[in-house]
LUMNU-711063 format. One record per residue (C-alpha): residue in three letters; x, y, z. Coordinates in nm, 3 decimals. Example, Ala and Ser with C-alpha at 12.3 -4.5 7.8 and 13.67 -1.06 7.14 Angstrom:
<nodes>
   residu        xx        yy        zz
      ALA     1.230    -0.450     0.780
      SER     1.367    -0.106     0.714
</nodes>
This chain:
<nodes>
   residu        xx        yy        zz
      UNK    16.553    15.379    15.640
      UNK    16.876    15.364    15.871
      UNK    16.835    15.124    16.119
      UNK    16.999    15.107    16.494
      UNK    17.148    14.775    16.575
      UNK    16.883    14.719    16.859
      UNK    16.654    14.735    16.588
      UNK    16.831    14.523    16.322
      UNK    16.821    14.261    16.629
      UNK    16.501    14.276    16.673
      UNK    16.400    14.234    16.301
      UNK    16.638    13.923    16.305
      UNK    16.462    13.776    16.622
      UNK    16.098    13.801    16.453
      UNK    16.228    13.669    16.139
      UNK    16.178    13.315    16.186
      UNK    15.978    13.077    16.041
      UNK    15.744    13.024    16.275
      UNK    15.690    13.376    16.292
      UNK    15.304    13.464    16.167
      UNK    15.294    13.803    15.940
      UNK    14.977    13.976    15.912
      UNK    14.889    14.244    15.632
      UNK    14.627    14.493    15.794
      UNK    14.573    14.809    15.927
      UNK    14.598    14.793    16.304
      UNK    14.499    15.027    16.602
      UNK    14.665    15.349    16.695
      UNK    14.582    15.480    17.094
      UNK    14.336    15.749    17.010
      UNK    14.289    15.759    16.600
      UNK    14.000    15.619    16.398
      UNK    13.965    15.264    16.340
      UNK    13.718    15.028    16.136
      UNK    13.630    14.736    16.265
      UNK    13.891    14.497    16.077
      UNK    14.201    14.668    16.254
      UNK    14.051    14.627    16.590
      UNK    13.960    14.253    16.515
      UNK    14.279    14.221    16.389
      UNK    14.444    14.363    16.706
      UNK    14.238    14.134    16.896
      UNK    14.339    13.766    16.736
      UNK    14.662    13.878    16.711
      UNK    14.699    13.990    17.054
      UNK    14.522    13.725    17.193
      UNK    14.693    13.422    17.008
      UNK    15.030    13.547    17.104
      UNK    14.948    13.567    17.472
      UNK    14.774    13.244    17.474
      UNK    14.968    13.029    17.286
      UNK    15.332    13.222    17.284
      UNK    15.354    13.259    16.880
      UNK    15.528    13.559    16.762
      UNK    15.381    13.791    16.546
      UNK    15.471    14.062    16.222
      UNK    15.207    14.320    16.148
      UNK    15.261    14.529    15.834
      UNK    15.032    14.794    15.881
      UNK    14.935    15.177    15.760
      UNK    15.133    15.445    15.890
      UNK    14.988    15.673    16.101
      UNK    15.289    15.892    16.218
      UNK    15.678    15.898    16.186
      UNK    15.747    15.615    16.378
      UNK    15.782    15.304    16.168
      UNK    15.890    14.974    16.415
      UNK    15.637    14.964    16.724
      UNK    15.696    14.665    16.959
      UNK    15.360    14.618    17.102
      UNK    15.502    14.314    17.347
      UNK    15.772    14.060    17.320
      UNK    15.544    13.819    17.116
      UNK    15.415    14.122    16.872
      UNK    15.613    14.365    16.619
      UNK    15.379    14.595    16.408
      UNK    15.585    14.764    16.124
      UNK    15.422    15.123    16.000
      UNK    15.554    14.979    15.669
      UNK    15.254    15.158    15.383
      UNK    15.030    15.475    15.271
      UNK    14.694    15.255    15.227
      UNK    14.585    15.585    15.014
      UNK    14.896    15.553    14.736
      UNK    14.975    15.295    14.522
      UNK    15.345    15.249    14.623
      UNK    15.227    15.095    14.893
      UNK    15.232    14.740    14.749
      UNK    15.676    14.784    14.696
      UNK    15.643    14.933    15.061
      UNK    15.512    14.580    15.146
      UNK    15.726    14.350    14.912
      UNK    16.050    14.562    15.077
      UNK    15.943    14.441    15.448
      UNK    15.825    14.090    15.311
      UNK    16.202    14.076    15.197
      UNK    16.317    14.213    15.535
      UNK    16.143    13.881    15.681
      UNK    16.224    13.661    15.382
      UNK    16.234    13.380    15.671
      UNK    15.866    13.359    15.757
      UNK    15.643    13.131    15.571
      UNK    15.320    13.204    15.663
      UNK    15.136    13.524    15.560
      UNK    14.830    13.650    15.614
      UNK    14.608    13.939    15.421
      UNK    14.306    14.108    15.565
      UNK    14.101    14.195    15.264
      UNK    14.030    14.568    15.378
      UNK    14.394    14.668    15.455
      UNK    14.390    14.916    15.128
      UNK    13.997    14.975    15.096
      UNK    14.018    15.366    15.146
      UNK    14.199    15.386    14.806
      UNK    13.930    15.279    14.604
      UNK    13.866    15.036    14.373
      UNK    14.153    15.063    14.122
      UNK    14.422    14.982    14.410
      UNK    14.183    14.719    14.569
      UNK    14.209    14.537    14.233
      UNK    14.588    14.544    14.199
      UNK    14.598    14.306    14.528
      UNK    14.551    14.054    14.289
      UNK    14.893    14.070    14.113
      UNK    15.026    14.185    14.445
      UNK    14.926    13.831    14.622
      UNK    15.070    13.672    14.346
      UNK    15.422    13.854    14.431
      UNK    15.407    13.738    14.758
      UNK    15.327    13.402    14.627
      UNK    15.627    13.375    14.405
      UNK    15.819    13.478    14.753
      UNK    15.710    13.110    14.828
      UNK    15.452    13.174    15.108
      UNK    15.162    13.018    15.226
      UNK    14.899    13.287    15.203
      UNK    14.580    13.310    15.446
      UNK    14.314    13.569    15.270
      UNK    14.066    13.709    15.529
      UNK    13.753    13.813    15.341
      UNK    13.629    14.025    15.548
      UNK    13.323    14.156    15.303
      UNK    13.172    13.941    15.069
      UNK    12.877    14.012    14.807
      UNK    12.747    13.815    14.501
      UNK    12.680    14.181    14.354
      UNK    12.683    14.556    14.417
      UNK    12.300    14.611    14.346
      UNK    12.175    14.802    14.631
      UNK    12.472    14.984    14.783
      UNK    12.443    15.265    14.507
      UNK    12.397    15.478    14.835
      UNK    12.728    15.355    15.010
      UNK    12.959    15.356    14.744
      UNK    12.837    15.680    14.580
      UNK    12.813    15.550    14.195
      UNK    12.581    15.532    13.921
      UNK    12.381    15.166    13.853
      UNK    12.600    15.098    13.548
      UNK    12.916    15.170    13.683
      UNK    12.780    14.943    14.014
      UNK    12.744    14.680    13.775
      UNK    13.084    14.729    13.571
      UNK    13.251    14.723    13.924
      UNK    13.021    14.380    14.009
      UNK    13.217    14.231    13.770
      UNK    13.564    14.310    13.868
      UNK    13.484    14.225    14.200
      UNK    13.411    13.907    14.143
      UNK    13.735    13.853    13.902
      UNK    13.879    13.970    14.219
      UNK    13.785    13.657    14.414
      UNK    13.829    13.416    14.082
      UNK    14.142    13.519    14.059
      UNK    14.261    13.556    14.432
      UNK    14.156    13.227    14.455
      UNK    14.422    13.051    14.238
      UNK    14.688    13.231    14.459
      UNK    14.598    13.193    14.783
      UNK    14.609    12.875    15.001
      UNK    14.253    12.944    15.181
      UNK    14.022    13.189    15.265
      UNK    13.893    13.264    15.631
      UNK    13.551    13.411    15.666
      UNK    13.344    13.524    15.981
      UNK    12.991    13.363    15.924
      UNK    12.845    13.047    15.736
      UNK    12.661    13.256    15.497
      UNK    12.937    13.470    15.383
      UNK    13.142    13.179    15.321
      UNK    12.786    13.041    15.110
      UNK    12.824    13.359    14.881
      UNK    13.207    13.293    14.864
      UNK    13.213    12.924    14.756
      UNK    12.991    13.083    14.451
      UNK    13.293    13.284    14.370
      UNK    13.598    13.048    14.423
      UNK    13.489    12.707    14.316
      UNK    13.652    12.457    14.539
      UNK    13.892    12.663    14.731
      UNK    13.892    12.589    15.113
      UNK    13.666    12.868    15.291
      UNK    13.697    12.846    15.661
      UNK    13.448    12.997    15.865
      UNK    13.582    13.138    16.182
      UNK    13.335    13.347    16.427
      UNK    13.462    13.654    16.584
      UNK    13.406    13.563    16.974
      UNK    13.265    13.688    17.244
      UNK    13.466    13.797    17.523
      UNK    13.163    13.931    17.807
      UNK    13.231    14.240    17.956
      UNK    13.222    14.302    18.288
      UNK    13.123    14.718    18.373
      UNK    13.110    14.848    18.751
      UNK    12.883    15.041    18.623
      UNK    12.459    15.016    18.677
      UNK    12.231    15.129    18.387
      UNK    12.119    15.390    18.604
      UNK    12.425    15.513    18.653
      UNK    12.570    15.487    18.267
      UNK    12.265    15.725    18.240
      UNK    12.313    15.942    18.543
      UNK    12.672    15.998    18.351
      UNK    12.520    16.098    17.995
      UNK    12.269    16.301    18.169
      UNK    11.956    16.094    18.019
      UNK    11.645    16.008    18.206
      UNK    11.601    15.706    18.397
      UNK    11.199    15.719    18.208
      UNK    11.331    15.729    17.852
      UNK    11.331    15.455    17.638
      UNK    11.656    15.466    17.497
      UNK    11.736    15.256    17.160
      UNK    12.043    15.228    17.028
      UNK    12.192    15.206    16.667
      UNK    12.607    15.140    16.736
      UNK    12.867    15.183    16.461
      UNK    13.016    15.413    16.175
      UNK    12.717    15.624    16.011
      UNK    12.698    15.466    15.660
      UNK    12.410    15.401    15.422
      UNK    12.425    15.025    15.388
      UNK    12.421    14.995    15.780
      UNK    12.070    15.234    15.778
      UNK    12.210    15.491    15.976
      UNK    11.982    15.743    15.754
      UNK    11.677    15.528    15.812
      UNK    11.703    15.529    16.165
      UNK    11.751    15.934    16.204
      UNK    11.453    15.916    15.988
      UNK    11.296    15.682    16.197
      UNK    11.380    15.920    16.495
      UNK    11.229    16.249    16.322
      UNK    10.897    16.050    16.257
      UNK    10.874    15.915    16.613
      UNK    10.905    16.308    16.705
      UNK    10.577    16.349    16.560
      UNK    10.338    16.107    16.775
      UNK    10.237    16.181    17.125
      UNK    10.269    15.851    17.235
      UNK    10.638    15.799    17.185
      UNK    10.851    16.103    17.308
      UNK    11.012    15.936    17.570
      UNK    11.183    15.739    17.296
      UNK    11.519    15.835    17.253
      UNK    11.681    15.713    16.903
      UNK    12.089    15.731    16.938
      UNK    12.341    15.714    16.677
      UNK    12.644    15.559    16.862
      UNK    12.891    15.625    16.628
      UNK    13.077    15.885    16.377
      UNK    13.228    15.874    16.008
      UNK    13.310    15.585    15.842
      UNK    13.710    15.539    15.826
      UNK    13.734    15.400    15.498
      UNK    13.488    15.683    15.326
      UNK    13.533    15.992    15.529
      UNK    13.697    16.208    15.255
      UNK    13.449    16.145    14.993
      UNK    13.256    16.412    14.908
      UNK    12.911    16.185    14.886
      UNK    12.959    16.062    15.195
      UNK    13.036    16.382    15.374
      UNK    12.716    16.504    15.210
      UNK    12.533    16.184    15.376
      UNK    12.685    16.231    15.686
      UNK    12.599    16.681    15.713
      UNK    12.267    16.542    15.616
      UNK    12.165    16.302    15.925
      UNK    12.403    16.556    16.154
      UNK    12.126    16.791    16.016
      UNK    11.812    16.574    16.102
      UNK    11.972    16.512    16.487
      UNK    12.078    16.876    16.532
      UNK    11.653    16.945    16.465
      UNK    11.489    16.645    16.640
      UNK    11.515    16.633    16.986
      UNK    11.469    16.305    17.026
      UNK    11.781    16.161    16.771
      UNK    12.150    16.206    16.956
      UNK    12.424    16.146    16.695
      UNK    12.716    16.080    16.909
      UNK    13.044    16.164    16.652
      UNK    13.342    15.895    16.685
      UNK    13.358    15.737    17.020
      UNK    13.633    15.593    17.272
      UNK    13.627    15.266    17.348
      UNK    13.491    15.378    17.734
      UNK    13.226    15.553    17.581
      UNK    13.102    15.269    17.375
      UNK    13.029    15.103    17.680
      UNK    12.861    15.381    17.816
      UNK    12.623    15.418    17.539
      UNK    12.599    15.053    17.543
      UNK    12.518    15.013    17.916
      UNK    12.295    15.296    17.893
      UNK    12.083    15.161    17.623
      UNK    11.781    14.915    17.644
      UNK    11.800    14.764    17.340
      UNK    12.013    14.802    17.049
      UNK    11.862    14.806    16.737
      UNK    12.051    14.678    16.361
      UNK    11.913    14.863    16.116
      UNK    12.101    14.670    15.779
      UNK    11.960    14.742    15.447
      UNK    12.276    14.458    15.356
      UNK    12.502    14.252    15.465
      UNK    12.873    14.279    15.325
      UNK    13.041    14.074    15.608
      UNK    13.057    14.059    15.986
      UNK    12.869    14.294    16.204
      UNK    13.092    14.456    16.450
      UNK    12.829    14.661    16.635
      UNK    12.657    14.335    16.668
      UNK    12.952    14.183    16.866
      UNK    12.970    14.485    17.117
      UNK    12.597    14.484    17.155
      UNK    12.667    14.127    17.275
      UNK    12.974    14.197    17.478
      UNK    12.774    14.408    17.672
      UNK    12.489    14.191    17.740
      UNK    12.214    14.379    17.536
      UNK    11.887    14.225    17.371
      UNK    11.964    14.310    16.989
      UNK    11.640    14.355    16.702
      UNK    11.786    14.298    16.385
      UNK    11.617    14.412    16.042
      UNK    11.527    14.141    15.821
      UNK    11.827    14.205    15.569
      UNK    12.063    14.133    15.818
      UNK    11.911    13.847    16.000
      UNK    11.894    13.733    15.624
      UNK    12.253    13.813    15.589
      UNK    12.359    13.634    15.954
      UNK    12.166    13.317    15.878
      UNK    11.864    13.413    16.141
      UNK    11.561    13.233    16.109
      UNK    11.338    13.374    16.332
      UNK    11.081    13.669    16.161
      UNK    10.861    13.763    16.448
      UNK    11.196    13.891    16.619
      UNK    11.289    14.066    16.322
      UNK    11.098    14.416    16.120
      UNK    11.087    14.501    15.767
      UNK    11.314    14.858    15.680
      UNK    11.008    15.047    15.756
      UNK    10.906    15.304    15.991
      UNK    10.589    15.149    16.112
      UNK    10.771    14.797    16.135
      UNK    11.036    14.911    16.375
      UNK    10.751    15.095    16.567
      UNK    10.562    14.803    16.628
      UNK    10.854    14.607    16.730
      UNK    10.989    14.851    16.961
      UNK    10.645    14.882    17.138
      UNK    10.654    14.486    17.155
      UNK    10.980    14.470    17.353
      UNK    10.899    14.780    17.541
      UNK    10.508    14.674    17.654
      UNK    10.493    14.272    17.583
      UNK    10.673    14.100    17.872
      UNK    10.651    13.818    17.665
      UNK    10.801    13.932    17.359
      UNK    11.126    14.093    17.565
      UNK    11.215    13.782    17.708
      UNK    11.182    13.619    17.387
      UNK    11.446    13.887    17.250
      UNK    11.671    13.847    17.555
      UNK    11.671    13.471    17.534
      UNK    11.801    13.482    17.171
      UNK    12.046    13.738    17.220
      UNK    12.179    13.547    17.514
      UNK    12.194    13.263    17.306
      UNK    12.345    13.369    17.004
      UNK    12.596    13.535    17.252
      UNK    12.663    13.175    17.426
      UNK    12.722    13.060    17.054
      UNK    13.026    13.288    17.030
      UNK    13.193    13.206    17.370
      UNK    13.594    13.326    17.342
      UNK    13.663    12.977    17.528
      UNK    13.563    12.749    17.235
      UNK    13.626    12.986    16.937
      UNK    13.985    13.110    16.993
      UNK    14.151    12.743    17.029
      UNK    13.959    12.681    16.720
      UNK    14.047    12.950    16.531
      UNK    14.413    12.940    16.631
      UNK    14.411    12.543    16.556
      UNK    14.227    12.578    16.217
      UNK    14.460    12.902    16.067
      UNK    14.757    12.919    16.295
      UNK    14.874    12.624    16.401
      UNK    15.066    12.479    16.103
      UNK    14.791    12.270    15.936
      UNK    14.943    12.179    15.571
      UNK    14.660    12.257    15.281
      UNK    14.658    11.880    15.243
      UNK    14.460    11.898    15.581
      UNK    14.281    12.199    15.527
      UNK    14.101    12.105    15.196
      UNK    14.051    11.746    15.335
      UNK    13.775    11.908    15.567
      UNK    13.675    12.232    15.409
      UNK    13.313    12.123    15.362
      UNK    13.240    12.115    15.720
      UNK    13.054    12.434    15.839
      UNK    13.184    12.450    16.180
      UNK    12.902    12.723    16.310
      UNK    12.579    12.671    16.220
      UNK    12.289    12.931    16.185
      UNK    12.124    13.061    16.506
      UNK    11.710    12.997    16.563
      UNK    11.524    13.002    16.848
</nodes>
C-alpha cells in the first residue's frame, strides 16, 4: 500500500513504545458488531481519554479505507480479512510497521468467524509476535472446560464436539507458554481457566457499568414502539443464538399464547443474527425457524439487529429483562446493558451458575413452567420484585465505571512488569454476587 507522507507521519508518531496495540475487531458506524468489538471500543476509548495513552488497533476490514484516526490518542488500522487465513502475515506486516511498541494485546475472538482451523493457528501466530519481542496481553473472552452441550450453537456432531474439546484446550496449554497473562471478565471464568493454564497469571477484570441516563419515561419508550402501557413486556436482549436460549424463549412465548391468563405478556427478542455465525447454513436454519414461531404468535416480537438508540428503547420499554442461558462461555453483554439501563434482570440457573450467583429463589430452571412461575412472582408478589430490583441494583453498584476502569487500566495498562503481575495473581479482585 502507497502511503502519503501525512500518513507515514502519523504511523511514526504512534510508533512509540509506550504506544498500546490491540488485536480485535472494532466498531464500524452502522455495521454489525459482537459484543467483544464494542467492549473493545469502549476500554480503548475510554483509557485514552482518561489517562492520555495512545493507542494501535489492528482490526478487520470493513471497506477500502485502511488508516482511520478515531482521535489524537487512537489509530485503528483496517489491517486483516478475519474470514482468510492470510490474515495472520496481514498482521505480522503492521506489527513490523510499529516494530517500536512493546506491548500487545489479543482479544481472543478477533478471527472467530473463520472457524476452528484458523482459531487454532493463533497459537503459532502469538508465538510470531512473541519472537518480535513483545509483551503479550491475551483477552479470553470465552472460556469452557468442554464443548458438551453447545452441539446446538456450533452446529456439529457429539464426536466431532469432543475431538474439537480437545484442541481447544491445547489451545489454552499452549497459548499459555507464550503469552505474559491472560485477562478475563468474571471470577469463574478465570476458575475454568486456571484448570487450563497451570500457573499462568489470570486477571479478572469486570466490564463496568457506566449508568445511562434516557430523557425518556417508560411510558413514553412505549408510546414510541406503539406497545400498551397494560402489557407486561419481558425482554430477552442480544444476538439470537442457541446457547443464549433464544429458541427457548420464542418457545416460551408460543406456549404463553395458549393460556388465558397471560396474553398481556409480551415476550421480545431484542436482537438479530449472530455476527460471528450468520453465514452458516445451521444457523440460518435456527434463526428462519424462531423468525417463523414470532411471525405466528402474536405475543413474541423478534426485533432483527438493532441501533444502539433502539437498544435503549427496547430496554426502557421493558419491565424486566429476562437471561435465558442454557451456558455460559464468557461475559454476558446483554447483561451489562440490562444494567446500564437500570432494569431488574431474572437469570436462568445456568447462567447464574456460570456468573457465580448464589441466590436460587431469584433464579428458574430452563423450563417453561419455571419461567412462568417466576414471571408471575415479579409481576404479582410485591415482595419478590423488590427482592429482584435490590439485587440487580446491587450487582450493578458492584460494577461501578469509577472503581473498575482505574483498576483495569492500573492492572493491564499501566506498565506493571510480569514480576509484579504473577506476584499477586492469586488474588480474585471481584468476588461473587449474593444477596
Amino acid at each position: 500500500m502507497k502511503l502519503t507522507n501525512k500518513q507515514k507521519q502519523l504511523l511514526q508518531r504512534f510508533n512509540q513504545p509506550d504506544t498500546h496495540l490491540v488485536i480485535s475487531r472494532f466498531p464500524k458506524e452502522d455495521r454489525l458488531y459482537d459484543g467483544v468489538a464494542t467492549y473493545t471500543q469502549d476500554i480503548v476509548t475510554r483509557f485514552a481519554k482518561k489517562y492520555d495513552d495512545r493507542f494501535v488497533v489492528l482490526a478487520e476490514k470493513v471497506d477500502d479505507q485502511v488508516i482511520e484516526q478515531v482521535d489524537e490518542n487512537i489509530l485503528v488500522i483496517r489491517a486483516f480479512d478475519e474470514h482468510r487465513f492470510h490474515l495472520f502475515p496481514q498482521i505480522l506486516t503492521w506489527l513490523i510497521v510499529f516494530s517500536q511498541i512493546n506491548r500487545v494485546y489479543v482479544h481472543s475472538e478477533f478471527c472467530a468467524s473463520g472457524g476452528p482451523v484458523l482459531r487454532f493457528l493463533v497459537v503459532p501466530f502469538v508465538g510470531l509476535i512473541r519472537l518480535f519481542g513483545k509483551k503479550i496481553t491475551f483477552y479470553a473472552h470465552n472460556v469452557v472446560k468442554n464443548l458438551d452441550g453447545f452441539e446446538g450453537h456450533l452446529g456439529q456432531d457429539p464426536w466431532k464436539l469432543k475431538l474439537f474439546g480437545l484442541g481447544y484446550r491445547w489451545y489454552f496449554r499452549l497459548l499459555s507458554l507464550l503469552v505474559s497473562q491472560f485477562v478475563v471478565l468474571e471470577p469463574s471464568i478465570r476458575q475454568r481457566l486456571q484448570d487450563l493454564v497451570g500457573n499462568k497469571p489470570v486477571l479478572v477484570e469486570p466490564h463496568w457499568i457506566a449508568p445511562v441516563r434516557t430523557r425518556l419515561t417508560k411510558d413514553q419508550a412505549r408510546a414510541k414502539l406503539g406497545i400498551s402501557l397494560t402489557k407486561r413486556v419481558v425482554v430477552s436482549f442480544g444476538f439470537v443464538t442457541h446457547y443464549k436460549g433464544a429458541d427457548f424463549m420464542a418457545r416460551f412465548a408460543k406456549w404463553l399464547s395458549g393460556q388465558e391468563k397471560t396474553k398481556r405478556t409480551m415476550v421480545v427478542l431484542a436482537g438479530g443474527e449472530s455476527y460471528s455465525l450468520k453465514n452458516k447454513a445451521y444457523y440460518q436454519d435456527y434463526y428462519q425457524q424462531i423468525k417463523q414461531t414470532a411471525s405466528d404468535c402474536a405475543q413474541l416480537t423478534l426485533t432483527g439487529f438493532l441501533s444502539e438508540k433502539e437498544v435503549g428503547l427496547w430496554l426502557t420499554a421493558a419491565d424486566v429483562v429476562v437471561l435465558p442461558y442454557r451456558n455460559l462461555m464468557g461475559g454476558s453483554g446483554a447483561l451489562q446493558q440490562a444494567l446500564r439501563f437500570g432494569k431488574p434482570v431474572l437469570f436462568s440457573r445456568p447462567i447464574a451458575v456460570g456468573l457465580g450467583i448464589d441466590e436460587k429463589k431469584l433464579t428458574f430452571a430452563h423450563q417453561f413452567k419455571s419461567l412462568q412461575l417466576t414471571l408471575n412472582a415479579f409481576f404479582e408478589d410485591k415482595t419478590f420484585a423488590k427482592k429482584v430490583c435490590q439485587f440487580s441494583s446491587d450487582y450493578a453498584g458492584r460494577l461501578g465505571v469509577k472503581s473498575l476502569l482505574p483498576k483495569h487500566y492500573r492492572e493491564v495498562y499501566a506498565g506493571m512488569s510480569e514480576k509484579e503481575v504473577v506476584g499477586r495473581h492469586e488474588t480474585i479482585f471481584f468476588q461473587p454476587v449474593q444477596v
